[in-house]
Every structure is written in structure tokens, then in C-alpha cells.
C-alpha positions in Angstrom: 0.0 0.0 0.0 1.4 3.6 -0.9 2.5 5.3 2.0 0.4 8.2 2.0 -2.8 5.7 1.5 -1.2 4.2 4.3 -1.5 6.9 6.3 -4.9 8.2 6.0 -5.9 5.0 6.6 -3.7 4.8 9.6 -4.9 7.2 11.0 -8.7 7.0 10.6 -8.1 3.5 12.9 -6.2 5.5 15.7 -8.9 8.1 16.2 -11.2 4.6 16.1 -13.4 6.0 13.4 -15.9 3.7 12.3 -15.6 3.3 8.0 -15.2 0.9 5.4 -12.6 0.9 2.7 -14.4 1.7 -0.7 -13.7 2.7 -4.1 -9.8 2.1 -6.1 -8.2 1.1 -3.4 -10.6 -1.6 -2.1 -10.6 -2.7 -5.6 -6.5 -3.5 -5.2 -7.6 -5.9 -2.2 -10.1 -7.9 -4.3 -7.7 -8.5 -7.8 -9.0 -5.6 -9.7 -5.9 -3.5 -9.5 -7.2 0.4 -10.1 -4.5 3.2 -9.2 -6.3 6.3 -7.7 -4.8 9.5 -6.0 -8.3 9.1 -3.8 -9.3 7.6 -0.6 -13.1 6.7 -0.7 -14.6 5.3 2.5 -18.0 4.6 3.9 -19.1 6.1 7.2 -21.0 5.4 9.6 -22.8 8.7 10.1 -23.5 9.3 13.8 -22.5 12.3 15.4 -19.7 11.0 17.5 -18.2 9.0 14.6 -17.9 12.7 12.6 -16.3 14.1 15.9 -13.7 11.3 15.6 -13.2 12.1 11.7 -13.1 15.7 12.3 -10.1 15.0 14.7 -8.2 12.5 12.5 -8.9 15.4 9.7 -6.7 17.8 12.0 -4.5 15.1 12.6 -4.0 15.0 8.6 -3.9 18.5 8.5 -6.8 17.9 5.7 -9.3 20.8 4.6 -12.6 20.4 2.9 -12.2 21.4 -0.7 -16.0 21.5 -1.5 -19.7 21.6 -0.4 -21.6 20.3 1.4 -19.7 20.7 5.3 -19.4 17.1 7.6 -22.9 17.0 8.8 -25.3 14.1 9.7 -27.9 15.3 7.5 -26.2 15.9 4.7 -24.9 12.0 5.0 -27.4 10.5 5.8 -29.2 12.4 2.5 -26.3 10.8 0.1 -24.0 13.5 -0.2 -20.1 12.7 0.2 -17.6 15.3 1.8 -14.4 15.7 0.4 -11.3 16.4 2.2 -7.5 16.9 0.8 -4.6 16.3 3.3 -1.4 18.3 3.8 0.2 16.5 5.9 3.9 15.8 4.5 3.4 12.2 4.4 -0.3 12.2 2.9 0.0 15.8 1.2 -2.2 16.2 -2.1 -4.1 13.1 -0.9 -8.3 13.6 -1.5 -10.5 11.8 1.3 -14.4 11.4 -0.5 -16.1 9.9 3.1 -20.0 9.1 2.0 -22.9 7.0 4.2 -25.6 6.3 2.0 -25.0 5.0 -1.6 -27.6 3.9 -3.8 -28.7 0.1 -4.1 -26.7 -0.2 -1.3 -27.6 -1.3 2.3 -27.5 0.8 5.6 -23.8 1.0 7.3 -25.0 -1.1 9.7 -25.1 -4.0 7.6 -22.1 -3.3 5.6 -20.5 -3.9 8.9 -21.2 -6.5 10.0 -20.7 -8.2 6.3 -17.2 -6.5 6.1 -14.3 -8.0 4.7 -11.2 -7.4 7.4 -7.3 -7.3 5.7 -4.6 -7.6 7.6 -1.4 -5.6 6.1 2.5 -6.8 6.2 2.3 -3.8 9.3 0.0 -5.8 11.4 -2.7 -3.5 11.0 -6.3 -4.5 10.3 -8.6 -2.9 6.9 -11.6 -2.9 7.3 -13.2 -2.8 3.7 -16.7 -3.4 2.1 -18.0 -7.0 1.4 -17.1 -7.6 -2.5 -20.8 -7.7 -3.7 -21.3 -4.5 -2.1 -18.2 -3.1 -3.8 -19.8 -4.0 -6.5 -23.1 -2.2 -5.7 -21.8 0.6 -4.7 -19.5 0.3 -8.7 -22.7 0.6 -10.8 -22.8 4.2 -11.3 -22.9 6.4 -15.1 -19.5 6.6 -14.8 -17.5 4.7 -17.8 -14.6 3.6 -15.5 -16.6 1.7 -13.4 -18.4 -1.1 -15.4 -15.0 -2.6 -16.9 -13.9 -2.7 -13.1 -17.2 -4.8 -11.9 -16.5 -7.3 -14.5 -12.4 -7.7 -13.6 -14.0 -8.1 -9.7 -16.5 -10.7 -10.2 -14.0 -12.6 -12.7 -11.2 -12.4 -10.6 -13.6 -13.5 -7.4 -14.4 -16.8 -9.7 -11.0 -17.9 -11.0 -10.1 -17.7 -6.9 -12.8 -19.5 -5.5 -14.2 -21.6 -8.7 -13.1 -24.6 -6.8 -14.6 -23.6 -3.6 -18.1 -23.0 -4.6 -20.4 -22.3 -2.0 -24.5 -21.3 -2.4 -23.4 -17.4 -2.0 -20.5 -17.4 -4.3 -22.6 -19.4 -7.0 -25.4 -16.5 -6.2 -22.9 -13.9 -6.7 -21.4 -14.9 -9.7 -24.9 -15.3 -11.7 -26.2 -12.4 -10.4 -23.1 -10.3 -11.2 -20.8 -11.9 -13.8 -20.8 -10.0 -17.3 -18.8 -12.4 -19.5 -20.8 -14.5 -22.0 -18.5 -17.2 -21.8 -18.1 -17.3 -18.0 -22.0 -17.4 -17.4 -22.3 -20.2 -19.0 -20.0 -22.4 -17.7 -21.7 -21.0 -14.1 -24.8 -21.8 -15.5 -24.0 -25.1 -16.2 -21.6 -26.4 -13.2 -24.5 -25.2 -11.0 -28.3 -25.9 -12.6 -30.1 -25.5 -9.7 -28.1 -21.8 -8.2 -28.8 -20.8 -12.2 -32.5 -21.5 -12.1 -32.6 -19.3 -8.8 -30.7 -16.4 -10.6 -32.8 -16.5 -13.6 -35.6 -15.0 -11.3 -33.5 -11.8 -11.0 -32.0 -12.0 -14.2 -34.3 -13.1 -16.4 -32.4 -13.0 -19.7 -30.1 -15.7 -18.1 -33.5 -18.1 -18.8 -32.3 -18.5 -22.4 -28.5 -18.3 -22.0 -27.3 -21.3 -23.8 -29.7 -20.5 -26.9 -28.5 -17.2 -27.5 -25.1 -16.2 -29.1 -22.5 -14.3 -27.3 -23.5 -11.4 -29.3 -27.1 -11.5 -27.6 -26.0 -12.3 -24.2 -23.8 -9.5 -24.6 -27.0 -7.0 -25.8 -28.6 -7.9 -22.6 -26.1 -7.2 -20.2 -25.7 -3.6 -21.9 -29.4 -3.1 -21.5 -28.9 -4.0 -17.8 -25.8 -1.5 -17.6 -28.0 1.1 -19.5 -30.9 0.8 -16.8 -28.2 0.9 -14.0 -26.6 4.2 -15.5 -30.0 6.1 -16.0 -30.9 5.0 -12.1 -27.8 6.5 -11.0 -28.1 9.9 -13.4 -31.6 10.0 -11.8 -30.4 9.5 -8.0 -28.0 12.0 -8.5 -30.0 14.7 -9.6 -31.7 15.8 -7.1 -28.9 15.9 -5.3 -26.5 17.8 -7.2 -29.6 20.5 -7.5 -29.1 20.4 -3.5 -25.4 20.9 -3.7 -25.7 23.7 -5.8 -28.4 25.3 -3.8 -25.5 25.1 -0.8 -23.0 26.8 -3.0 -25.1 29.6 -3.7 -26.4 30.2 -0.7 -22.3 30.0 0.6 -21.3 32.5 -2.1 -23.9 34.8 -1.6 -22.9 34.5 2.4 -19.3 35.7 1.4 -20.3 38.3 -0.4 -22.4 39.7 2.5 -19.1 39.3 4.5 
């Protein structure tokens, strides 16, 4: 782990903050190397969790660099806070801390389905459960869908010989290789006849070409891009409500 990932990390767990490893670098834990300046985390959003990330902030000598502030509310709505550290050992590094992400359950749970990491240092990781990781990855953002399908794959080649129910559930619910799918399909029947209720063009996957298979699964990334545009829009009309109403504040100053 890069030392100034390291750090922020390092010091989230001695000011005992309660979060979850997200985004790039919790992709790097699962096989699905991604290289990212950022640091995105989940949060529990309570108010004495924020007082514990407000003092590892100062301990990172980290400012917030946009709207909205660290408040409850504004978490627990779906808005991230971003922060960017100057500390000399995590300087130019960009903390994005969010709560609440869409499709995606309550922190609570997250928890307590967590995946923990040890590092050569000793020190524990706490990051997101891999099907939440991929959850939380189906955005409108281009970078993300080539990510999902390097996770799930690289999840299958690891444990294909160690199938159990959940990872046979995982794999037809989230694979999006032709190929692949069908040989799930096929070493499991009965977990692909339970998938097909969720993902119903799996019904006909061995009568369809890979050219068809892989129409439907871009009609399912369509319909998870337009849900994400659609989350978000509400919320970036919120955000730049805030920054007007911030601007207009200076200007009174």
C-alpha cells in the first residue's frame, strides 16, 4: 500500500473512526488493481463518529475542498464530503467519506458483512464486502463497469473450486462475460435456475449467441446508468443550492 494511502488509513483507525474501505483502493484488495490518487470510504454517520473524523482530519492537516460541510444530515441524505490532506506524508491526498449509496444497504449492515485485511504492518482494513463493492460500482461513470466485470472474474477464477451457495449466487447475479456465465450456469443448474428469477435473460442463455447475451447485459448497464443519473440529480440541485447560498454568504461578509 502507498505510503500516503497508508497513512490516511492509519490514522482513521487510531482516532477509532468507524468506516469501510471503498472505491480504487478496495478494488486492489479484491484482484481488480485500479490506481487512484483518492481515498473513498464509507461512514458510519453518527454524530460522535464525525467528531472522531473531524479530529483525524486535523491530525491530517486535511481541509474540505468543497460543499456540502461534515454533517449528519447531509450523509445520511447521500452527499459525500471531500477532504484533501497536507500532511507531508499524505500531502495532495483527496478523502471522499459518503454514508448512504444507492442500491446499497444501511452501514449497519455493511458492517457487519465486512471484509477485514490484515497488512504486512499488522494493521487490520476494514473494507466493504465484494458484492457490495460492486453495488456501490454501478454508477454512469464509464470507468466503473470494466472494473465490476475484472472483480467478479477475478472473485471466480479464486474461489471456482470452492463453490459455495453465496458465491454461485454472486457470480450469476453479477458476472458480465458471455462465456463465463455459461459455464456457471452449467456447473451449477439449480443456483442458475434461482438467478434466472432476478436476471431473467439468463433463462435463455445457452440458446442465445454471445453477441445476444452481450446486448442484454448492456441493457442492464443502460438501466443501472439512468438510475444512477436519476439518484443524483436531485442531489446535485441540492449541492448547488448550498453553494449559492455559501457565495452569496461571502459576499455579504
Amino acid at each position: 500500500m502507498p505510503n500516503p494511502i497508508h497513512r490516511v488509513l492509519s490514522t482513521l483507525n487510531r482516532h477509532r473512526v468507524k468506516y469501510l474501505l471503498m472505491g480504487g483502493q478496495a478494488c486492489i484488495f479484491y484482484g481488480g488493481a485500479e490506481f487512484s490518487r483518492d481515498t473513498d470510504v464509507a461512514l458510519l454517520a453518527e454524530p460522535e463518529n464525525l467528531e472522531r473524523l473531524s479530529s483525524a482530519m486535523r491530525a491530517l492537516q486535511a481541509e474540505l475542498i468543497a460543499v456540502p460541510p461534515l454533517q449528519v444530515d447531509y450523509l445520511r441524505r447521500g452527499h459525500a464530503v471531500h477532504y484533501r490532506c497536507r500532511h507531508p506524508e499524505a500531502d495532495g491526498m483527496r478523502l471522499d467519506v459518503l454514508s448512504v449509496m444507492r442500491g446499497v444497504p444501511a452501514f449497519p449492515i455493511l458492517w457487519e458483512r465486512r471484509t477485514t485485511v490484515r497488512l504486512p504492518e499488522g494493521e487490520d482494513i476494514e473494507l466493504l464486502a465484494l458484492p457490495d463493492l460492486v453495488q456501490a460500482k454501478k454508477t454512469q461513470r464509464d470507468k466503473d463497469w470494466p472494473m465490476i466485470r475484472r472483480l467478479v472474474e477475478a472473485n471466480y477464477v479464486q474461489f471456482s473450486d470452492r463453490p459455495s451457495e453465496e458465491r454461485m449466487a454472486f457470480w450469476l447475479a453479477e458476472l458480465r462475460t458471455p462465456g463465463l456465465l455459461r459455464e456457471v450456469a452449467s456447473r451449477f443448474p439449480a443456483a442458475w435456475s434461482a438467478a434466472v428469477r432476478t436476471r431473467p435473460f439468463l433463462a435463455s442463455l445457452h440458446t442465445r449467441t454471445d453477441e445476444e447475451v452481450a446486448a442484454s447485459l448492456a441493457d442492464e448497464e443502460a438501466r443501472e446508468r439512468a438510475a444512477d443519473r436519476a439518484y443524483w440529480t436531485p442531489l446535485r440541485k441540492e449541492l448547488e443550492r448550498i453553494r449559492r447560498e455559501r457565495l452569496s454568504g461571502n459576499r455579504e461578509q
